[in-house]
N, CA, C and O of each residue as an XYZ file, in Angstrom:
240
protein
N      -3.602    -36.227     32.335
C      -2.989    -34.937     32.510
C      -3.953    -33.829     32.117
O      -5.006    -34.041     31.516
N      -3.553    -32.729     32.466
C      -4.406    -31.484     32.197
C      -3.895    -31.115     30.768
O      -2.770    -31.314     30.310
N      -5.062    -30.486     30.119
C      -4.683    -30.064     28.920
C      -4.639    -28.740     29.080
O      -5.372    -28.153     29.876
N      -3.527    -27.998     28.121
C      -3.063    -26.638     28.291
C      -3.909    -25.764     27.315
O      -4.023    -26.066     26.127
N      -4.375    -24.894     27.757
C      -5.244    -23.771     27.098
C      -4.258    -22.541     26.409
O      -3.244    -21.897     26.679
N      -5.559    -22.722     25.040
C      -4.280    -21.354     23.887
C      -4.246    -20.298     24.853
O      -5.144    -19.989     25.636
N      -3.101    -19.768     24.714
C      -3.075    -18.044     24.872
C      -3.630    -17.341     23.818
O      -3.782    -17.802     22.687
N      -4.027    -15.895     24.288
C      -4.386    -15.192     23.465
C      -2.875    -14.078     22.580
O      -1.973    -13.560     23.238
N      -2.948    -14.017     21.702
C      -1.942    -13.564     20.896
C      -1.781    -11.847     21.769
O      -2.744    -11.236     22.233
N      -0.587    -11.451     21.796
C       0.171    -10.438     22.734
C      -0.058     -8.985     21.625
O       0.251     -9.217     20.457
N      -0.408     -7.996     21.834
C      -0.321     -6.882     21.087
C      -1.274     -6.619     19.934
O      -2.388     -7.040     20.247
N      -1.259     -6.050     18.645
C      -1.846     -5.969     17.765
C      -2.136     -6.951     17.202
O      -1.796     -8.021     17.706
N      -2.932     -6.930     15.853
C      -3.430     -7.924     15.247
C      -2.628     -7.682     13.650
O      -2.724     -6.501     13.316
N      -2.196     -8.177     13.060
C      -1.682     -7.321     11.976
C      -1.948     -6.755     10.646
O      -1.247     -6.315      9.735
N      -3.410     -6.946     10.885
C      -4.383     -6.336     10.323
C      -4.155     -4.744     10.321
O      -4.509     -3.867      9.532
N      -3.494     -4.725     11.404
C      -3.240     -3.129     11.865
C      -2.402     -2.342     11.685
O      -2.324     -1.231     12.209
N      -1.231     -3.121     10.450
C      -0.389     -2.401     10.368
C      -0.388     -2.372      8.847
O       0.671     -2.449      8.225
N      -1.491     -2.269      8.283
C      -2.012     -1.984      6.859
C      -2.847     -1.202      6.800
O      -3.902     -1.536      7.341
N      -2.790      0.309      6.077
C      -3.752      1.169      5.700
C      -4.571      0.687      4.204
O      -3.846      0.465      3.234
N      -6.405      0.503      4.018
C      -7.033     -0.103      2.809
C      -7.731      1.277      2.629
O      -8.533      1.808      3.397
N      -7.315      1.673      1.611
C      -7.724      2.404      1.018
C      -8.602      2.305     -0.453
O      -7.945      2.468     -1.481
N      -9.773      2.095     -0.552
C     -10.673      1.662     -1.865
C      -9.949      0.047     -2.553
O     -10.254     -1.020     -2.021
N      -9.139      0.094     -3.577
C      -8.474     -0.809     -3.609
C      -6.804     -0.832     -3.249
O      -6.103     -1.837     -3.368
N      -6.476      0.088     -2.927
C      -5.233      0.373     -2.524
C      -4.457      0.156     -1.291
O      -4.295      1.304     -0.878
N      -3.846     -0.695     -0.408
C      -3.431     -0.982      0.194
C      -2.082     -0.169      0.519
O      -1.250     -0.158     -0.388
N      -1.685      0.696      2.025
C      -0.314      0.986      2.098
C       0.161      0.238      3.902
O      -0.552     -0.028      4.869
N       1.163      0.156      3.752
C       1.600     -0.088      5.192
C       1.722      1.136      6.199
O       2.077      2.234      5.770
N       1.500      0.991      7.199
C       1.583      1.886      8.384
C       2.678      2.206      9.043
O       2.736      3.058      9.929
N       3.817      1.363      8.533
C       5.302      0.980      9.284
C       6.162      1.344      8.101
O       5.734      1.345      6.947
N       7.009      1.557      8.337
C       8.767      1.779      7.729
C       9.261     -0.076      7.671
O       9.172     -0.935      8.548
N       9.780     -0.154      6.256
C      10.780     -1.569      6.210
C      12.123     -1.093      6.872
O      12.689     -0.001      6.911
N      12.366     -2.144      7.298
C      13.976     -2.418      7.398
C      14.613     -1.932      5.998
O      14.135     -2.268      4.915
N      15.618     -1.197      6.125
C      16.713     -0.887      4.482
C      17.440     -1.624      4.728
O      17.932     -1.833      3.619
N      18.046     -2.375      5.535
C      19.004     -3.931      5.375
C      18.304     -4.958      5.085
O      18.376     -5.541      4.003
N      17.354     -5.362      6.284
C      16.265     -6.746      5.811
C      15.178     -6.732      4.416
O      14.686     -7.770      3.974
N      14.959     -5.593      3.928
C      14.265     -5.281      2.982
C      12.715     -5.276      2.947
O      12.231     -5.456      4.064
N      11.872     -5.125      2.012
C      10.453     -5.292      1.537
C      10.293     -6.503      2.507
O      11.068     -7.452      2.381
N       9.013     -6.523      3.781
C       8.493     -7.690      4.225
C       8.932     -7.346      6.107
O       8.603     -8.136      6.993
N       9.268     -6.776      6.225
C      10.344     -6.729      7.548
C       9.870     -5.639      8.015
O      10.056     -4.630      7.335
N       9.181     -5.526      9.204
C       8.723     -3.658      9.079
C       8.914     -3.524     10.477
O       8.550     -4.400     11.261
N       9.582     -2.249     10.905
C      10.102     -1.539     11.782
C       9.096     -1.200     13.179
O       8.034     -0.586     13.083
N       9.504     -1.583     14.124
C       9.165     -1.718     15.245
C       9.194      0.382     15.916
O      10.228      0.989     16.196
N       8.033      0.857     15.969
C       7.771      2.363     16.131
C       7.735      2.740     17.803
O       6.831      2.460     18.589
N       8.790      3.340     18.040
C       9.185      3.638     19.837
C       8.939      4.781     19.580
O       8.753      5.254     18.459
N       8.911      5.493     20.920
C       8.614      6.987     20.941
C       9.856      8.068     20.854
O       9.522      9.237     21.042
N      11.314      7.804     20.580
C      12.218      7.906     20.537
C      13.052      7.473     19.113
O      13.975      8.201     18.748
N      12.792      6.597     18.540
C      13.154      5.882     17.435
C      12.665      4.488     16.827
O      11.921      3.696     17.405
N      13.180      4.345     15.647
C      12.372      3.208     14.755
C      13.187      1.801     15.022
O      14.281      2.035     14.508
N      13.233      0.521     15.531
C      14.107     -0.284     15.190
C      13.939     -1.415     14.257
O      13.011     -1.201     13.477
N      14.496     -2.487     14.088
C      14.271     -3.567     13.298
C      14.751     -4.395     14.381
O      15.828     -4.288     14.967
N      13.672     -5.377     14.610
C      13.746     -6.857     15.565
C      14.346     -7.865     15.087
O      14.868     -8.621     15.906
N      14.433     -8.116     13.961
C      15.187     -9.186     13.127
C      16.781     -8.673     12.984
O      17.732     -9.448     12.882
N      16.862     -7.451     12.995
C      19.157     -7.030     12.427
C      19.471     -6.513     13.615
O      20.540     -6.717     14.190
N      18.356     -5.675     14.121
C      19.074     -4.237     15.081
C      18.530     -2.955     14.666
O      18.144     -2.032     15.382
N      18.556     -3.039     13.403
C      19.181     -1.568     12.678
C      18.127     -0.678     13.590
O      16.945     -0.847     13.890
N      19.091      0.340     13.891
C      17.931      1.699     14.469
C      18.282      2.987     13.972
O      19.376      3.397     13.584
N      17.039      3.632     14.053
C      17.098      4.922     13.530
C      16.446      5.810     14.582
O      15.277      5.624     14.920
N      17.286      6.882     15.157
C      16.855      7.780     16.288
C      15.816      8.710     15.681
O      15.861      8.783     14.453
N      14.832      9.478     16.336
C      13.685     10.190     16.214
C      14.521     11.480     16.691
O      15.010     11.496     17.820
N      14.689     12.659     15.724
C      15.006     13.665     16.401
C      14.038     14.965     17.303
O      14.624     15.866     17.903
């Protein structure tokens, strides 16, 4: 049989959703306030959501 070749991973790297600052590290994203610390919010041009609950928050 043929062997199946990796895909390459879809979108960012998530390297990218961490600002390093000297030794200081911040995130680039909003957490989820239901899912908590670890869970970080998916950024639309309209509003913020969470992929794991739902939860959304509109951009006014």
């Amino acid at each position: 049989m043929a062997e199946k070749k990796a895909k390459a991973p879809k979108g960012k790297a998530r390297g990218a959703f961490f600002n390093i600052e000297g030794a200081k590290v911040t995130t680039a994203k909003k957490y989820c306030p239901r899912c908590g610390p670890g869970v970080m919010m998916a950024d639309h041009k309209d509003r913020t959501a969470c992929g794991k609950c739902g939860y959304t928050e509109f951009k006014k």
